[in-house]
KEDRENRO-843118 format. One record per residue (C-alpha): chain; residue number from 1; residue in three letters; x, y, z. Coordinates in Angstrom, 1 decimal, always signed. Layout:
REM residues N
PT A NUM ala X Y Z
...
***
This chain:
REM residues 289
PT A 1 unk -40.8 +57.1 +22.0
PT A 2 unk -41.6 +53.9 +23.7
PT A 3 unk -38.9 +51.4 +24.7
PT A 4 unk -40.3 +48.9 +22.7
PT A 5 unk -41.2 +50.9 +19.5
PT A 6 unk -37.1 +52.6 +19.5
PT A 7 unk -35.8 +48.9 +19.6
PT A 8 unk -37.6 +48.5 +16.6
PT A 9 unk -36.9 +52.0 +15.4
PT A 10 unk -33.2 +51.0 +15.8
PT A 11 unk -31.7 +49.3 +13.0
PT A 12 unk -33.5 +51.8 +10.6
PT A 13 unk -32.3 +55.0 +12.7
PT A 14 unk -28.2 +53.1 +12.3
PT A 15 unk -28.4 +52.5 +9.1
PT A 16 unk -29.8 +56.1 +8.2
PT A 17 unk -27.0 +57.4 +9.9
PT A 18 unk -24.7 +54.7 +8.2
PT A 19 unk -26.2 +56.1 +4.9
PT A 20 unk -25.8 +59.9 +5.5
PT A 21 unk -22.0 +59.3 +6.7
PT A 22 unk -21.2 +57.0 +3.6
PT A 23 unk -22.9 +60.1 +1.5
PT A 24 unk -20.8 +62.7 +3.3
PT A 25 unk -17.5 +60.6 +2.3
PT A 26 unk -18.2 +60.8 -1.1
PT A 27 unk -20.0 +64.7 -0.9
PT A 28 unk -17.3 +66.9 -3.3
PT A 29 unk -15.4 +69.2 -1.7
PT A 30 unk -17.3 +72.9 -1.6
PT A 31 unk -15.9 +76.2 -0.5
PT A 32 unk -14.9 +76.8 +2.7
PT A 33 unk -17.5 +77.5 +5.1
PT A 34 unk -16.0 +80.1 +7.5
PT A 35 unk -15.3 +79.5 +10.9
PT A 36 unk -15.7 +82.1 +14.1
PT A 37 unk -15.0 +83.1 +17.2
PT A 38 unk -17.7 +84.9 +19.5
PT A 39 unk -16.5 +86.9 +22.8
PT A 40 unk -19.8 +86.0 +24.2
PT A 41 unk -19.7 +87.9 +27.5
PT A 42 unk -23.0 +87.9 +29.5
PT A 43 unk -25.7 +85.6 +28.8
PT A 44 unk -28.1 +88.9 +28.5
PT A 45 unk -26.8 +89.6 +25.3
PT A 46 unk -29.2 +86.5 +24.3
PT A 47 unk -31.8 +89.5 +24.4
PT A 48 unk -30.3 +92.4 +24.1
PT A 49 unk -30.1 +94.3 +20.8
PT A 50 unk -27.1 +96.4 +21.1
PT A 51 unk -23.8 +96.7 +18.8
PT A 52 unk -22.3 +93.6 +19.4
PT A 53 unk -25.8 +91.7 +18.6
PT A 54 unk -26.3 +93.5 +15.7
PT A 55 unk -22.7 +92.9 +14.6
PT A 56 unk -22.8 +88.9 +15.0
PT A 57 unk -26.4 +89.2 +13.4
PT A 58 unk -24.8 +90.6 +9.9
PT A 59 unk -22.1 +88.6 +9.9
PT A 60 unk -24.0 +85.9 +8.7
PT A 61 unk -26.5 +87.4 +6.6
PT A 62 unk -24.6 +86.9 +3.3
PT A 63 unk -23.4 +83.5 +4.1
PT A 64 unk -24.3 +80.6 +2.4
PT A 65 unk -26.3 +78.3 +5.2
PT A 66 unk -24.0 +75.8 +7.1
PT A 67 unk -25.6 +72.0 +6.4
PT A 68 unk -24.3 +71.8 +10.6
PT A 69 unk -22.5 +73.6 +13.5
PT A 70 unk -20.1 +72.7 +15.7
PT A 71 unk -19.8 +75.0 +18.6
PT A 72 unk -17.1 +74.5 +21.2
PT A 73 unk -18.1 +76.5 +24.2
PT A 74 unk -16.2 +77.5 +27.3
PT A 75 unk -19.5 +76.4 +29.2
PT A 76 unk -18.7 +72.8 +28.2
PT A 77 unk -16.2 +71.6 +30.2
PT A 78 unk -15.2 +67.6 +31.1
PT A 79 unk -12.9 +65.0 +32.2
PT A 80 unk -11.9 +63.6 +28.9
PT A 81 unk -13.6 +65.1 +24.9
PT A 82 unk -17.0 +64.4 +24.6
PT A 83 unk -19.7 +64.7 +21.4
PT A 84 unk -23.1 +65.9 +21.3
PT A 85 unk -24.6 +63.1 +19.7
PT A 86 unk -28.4 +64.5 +20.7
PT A 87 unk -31.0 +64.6 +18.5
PT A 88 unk -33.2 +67.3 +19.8
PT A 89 unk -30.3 +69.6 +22.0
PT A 90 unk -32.8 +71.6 +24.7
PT A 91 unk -31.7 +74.7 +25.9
PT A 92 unk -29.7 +74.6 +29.0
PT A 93 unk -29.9 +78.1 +31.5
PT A 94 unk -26.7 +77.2 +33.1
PT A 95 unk -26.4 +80.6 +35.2
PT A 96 unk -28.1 +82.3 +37.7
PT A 97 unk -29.6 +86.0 +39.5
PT A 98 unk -30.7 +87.1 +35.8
PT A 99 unk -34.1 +87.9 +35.0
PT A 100 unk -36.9 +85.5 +34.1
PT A 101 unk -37.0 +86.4 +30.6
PT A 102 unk -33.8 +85.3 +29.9
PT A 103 unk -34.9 +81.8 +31.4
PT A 104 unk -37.9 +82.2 +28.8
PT A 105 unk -36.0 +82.0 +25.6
PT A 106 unk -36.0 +78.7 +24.0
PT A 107 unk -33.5 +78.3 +21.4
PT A 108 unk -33.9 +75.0 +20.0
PT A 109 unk -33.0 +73.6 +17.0
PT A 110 unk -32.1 +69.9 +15.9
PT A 111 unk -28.9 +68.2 +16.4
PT A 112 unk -26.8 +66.5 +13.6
PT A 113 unk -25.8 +62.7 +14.7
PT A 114 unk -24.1 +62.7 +11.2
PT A 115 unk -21.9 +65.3 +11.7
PT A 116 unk -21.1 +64.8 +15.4
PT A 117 unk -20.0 +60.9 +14.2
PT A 118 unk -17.8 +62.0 +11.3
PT A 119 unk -16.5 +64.6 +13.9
PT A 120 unk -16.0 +61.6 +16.7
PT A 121 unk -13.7 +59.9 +13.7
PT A 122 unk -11.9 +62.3 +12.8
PT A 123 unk -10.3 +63.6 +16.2
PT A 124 unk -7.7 +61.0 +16.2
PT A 125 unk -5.6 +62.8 +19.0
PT A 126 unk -8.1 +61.8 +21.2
PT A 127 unk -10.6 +59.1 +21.9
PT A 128 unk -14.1 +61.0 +21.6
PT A 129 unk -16.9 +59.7 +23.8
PT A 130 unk -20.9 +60.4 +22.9
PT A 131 unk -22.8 +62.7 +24.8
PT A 132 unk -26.5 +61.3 +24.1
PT A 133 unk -28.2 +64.0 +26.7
PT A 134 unk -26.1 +67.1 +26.1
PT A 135 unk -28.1 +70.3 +25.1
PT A 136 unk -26.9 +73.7 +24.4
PT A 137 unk -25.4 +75.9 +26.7
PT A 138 unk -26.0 +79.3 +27.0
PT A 139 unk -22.2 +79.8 +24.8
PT A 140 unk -23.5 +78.4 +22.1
PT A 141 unk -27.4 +79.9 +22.1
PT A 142 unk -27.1 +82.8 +23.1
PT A 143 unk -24.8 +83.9 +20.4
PT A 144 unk -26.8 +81.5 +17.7
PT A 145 unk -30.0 +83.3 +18.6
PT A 146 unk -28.8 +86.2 +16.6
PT A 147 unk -26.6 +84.5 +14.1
PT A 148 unk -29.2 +81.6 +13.0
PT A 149 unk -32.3 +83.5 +14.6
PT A 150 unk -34.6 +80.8 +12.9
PT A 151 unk -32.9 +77.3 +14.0
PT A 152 unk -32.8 +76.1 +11.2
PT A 153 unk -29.3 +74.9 +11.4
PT A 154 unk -28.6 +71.8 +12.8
PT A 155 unk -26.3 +72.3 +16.2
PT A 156 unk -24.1 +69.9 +18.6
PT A 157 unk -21.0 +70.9 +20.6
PT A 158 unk -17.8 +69.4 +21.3
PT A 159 unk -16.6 +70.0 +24.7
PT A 160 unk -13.3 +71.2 +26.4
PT A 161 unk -10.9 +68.4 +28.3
PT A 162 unk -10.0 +71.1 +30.6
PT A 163 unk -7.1 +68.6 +32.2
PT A 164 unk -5.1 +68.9 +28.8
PT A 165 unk -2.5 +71.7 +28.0
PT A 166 unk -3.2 +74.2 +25.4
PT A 167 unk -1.3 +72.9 +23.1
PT A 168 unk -3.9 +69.4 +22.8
PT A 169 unk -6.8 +72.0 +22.0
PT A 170 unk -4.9 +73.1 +19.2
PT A 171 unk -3.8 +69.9 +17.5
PT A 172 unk -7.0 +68.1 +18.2
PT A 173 unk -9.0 +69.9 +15.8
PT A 174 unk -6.7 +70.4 +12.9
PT A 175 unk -8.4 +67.2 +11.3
PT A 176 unk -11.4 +69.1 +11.0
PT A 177 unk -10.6 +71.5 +8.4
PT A 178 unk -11.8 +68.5 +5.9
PT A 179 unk -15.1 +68.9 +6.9
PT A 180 unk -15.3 +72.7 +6.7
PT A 181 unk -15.0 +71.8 +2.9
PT A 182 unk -18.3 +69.6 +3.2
PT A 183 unk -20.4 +72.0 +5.1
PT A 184 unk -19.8 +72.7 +8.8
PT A 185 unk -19.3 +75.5 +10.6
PT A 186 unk -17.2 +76.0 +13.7
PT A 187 unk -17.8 +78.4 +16.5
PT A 188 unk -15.5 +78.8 +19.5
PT A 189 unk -17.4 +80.9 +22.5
PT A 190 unk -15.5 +82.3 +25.0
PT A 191 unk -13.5 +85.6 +25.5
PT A 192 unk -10.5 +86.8 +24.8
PT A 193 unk -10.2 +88.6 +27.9
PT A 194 unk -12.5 +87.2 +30.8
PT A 195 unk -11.3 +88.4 +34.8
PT A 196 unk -15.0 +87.8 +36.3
PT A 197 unk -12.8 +89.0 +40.0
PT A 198 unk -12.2 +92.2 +38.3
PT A 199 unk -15.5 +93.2 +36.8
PT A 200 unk -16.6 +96.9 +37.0
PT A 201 unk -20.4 +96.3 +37.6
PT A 202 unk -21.3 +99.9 +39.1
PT A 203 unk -20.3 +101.1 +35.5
PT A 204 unk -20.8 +98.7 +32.6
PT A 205 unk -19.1 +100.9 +30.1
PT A 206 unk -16.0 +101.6 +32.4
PT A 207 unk -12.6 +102.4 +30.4
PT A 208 unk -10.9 +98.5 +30.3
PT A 209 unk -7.9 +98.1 +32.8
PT A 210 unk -4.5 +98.5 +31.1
PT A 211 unk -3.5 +95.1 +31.6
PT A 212 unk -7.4 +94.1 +29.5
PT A 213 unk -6.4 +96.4 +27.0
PT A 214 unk -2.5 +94.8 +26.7
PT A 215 unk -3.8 +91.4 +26.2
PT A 216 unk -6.0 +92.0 +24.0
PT A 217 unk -3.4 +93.9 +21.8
PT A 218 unk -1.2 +90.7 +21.7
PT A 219 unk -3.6 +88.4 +20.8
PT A 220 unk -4.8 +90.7 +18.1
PT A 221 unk -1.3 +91.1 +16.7
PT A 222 unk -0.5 +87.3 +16.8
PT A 223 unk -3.6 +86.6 +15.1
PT A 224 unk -2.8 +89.1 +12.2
PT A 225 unk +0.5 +87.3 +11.8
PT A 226 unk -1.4 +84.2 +11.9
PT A 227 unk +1.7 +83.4 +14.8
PT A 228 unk -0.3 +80.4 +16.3
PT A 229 unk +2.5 +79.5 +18.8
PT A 230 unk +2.1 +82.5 +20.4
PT A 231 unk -1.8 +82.3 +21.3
PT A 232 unk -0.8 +78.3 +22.5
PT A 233 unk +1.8 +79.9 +24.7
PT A 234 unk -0.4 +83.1 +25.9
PT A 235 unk +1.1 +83.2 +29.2
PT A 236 unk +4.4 +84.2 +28.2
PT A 237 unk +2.9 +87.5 +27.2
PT A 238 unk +3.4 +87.9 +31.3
PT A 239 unk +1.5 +89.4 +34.1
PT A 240 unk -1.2 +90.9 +31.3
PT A 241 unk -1.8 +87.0 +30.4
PT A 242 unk -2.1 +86.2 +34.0
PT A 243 unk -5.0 +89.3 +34.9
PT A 244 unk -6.7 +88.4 +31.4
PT A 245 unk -6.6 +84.5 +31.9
PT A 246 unk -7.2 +83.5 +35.0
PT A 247 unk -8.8 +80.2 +34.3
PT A 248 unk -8.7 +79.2 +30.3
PT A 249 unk -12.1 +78.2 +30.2
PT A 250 unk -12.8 +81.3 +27.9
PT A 251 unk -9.5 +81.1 +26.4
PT A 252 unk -9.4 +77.9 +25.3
PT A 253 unk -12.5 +77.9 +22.0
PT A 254 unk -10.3 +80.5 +20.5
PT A 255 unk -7.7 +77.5 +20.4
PT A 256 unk -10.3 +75.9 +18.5
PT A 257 unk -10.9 +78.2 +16.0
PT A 258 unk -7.0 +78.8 +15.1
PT A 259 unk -6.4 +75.1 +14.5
PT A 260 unk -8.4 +74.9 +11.8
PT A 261 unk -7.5 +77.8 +10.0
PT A 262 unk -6.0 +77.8 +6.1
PT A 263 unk -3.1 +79.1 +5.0
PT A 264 unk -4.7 +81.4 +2.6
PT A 265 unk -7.4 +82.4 +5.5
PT A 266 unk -7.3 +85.7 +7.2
PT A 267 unk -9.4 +87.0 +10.2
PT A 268 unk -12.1 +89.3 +9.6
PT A 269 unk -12.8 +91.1 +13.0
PT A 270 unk -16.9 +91.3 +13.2
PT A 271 unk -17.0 +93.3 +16.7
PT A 272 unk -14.7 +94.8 +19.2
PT A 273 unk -15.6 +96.4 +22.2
PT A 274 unk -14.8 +96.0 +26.3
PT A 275 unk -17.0 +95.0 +28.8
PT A 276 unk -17.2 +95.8 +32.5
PT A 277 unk -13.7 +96.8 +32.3
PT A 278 unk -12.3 +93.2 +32.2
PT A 279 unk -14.3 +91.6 +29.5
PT A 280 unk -12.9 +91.6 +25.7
PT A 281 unk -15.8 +90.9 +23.5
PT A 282 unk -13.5 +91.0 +20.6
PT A 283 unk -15.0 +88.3 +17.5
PT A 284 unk -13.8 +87.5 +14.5
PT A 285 unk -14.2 +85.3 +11.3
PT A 286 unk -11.7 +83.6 +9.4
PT A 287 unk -12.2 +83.8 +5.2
PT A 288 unk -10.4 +83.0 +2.8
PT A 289 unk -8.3 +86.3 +0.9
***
């Protein structure tokens, strides 16, 4: 759009958004659309059809369609909380010494300024900046591709202050459970378990290291007592915490997730598996019993 024709463009676009917010206020409270986490692992899984793809795949099928989602991704990290506030998010290949296809895939559908602004208000713990050029990184499509294979879903992300302790992931989003009642989805992407320095890549399916499996064993039994403290304090689970999570960045989305969670919510594990022997690709859902 020319320079010229947006200025004019402008006070229609503000008030449209104006609009949709005020009509989002007033929306009725609906059922709770459920919330997810996704062990990623590699961006190949974008195209691969294997068990984990075909797991994430079903476990939207019977879902009523989110009106937007909100993915927090560990590929999305800054200095300070930022918003997508993009219209049209492009798909960002931020990796490298894959094959071209994966560099082909275009996953691409629209954002949702609405949604991201009602998001930006309601994260009171912090003060939210807009992100007008952020697309999607490969956290969020290349688990999208096979949840919402059509994108037909509007999509932005909210990124991850990675100066801030765990605890501030935690609390930020609790004000968000509000909207999960009007419509919008939430989708931490990382891993559970994510030592890159300790990946098996001569055997793919290689038996995970005792320390992988340990890990993953607390944070599975913490989130089945829905013991949130815990997860915030991982590293006290000892050495196990410190082989499984060497940097949070993968850690963190699950944070994310929890905060928002009901009391009368459970988690519904969608996949389970190990990857490369330090990977846990463990995902889950949370529903209401």
């Amino acid at each position: 759009m020319k320079r010229k024709t947006f200025v004019k463009a402008l006070p229609f676009m503000i008030s449209g958004t104006q609009a949709f917010l005020n009509e989002l206020a007033a929306m009725p409270a609906t059922e709770l659309t459920p919330a997810f986490f996704i062990g990623h692992g590699s961006p190949m899984n974008a195209i691969m059809d294997n068990p984990f793809t075909k797991d994430i795949t079903a476990a939207t099928q019977l879902l009523r369609k989110p009106q937007a989602i909100m993915v927090v991704s560990a590929h999305w990290l800054t200095n300070d909380t930022f918003v997508s506030t993009n219209k049209f998010p492009k798909t960002i290949y931020d990796f490298g010494g894959f094959p071209d296809a994966l560099s082909k895939v275009k996953y691409e559908p629209s954002g949702s300024i609405e949604y991201a602004l009602k998001v930006k208000e309601l994260l009171t713990l912090s003060h939210v900046k807009n992100d007008d050029y952020m697309g999607l990184d490969h956290g969020a499509w290349s688990i999208l591709k096979h949840m919402y294979p059509n994108a037909d879903v509007p999509v932005f992300q909210l990124s991850i202050d990675i100066n801030k302790p765990s605890a501030y992931h935690y609390d930020l989003i609790k004000n968000l459970s509000s909207l999960r009642r009007k419509g919008l989805m939430i989708i931490g992407s990382g891993n559970i378990v994510h030592n890159l320095g300790r990946l098996n890549w001569r055997t793919p399916n290689a038996e995970p290291y005792d320390w992988t499996i340990e890990f993953d064993t607390y944070v599975k039994q913490h989130l089945d007592n829905k013991n949130h403290e815990a997860l915030i304090n991982y590293l006290k689970a000892g050495a196990s915490a410190q082989m499984a999570v060497p940097t949070n960045d993968h850690y963190l989305p699950l944070l994310y997730v929890l905060g928002v969670q009901e009391k009368r919510e459970t988690v519904k594990y969608i996949h389970h598996s190990f990857d490369m022997g330090s990977i846990s690709m463990r995902s889950f859902m949370l529903a209401e019993s």
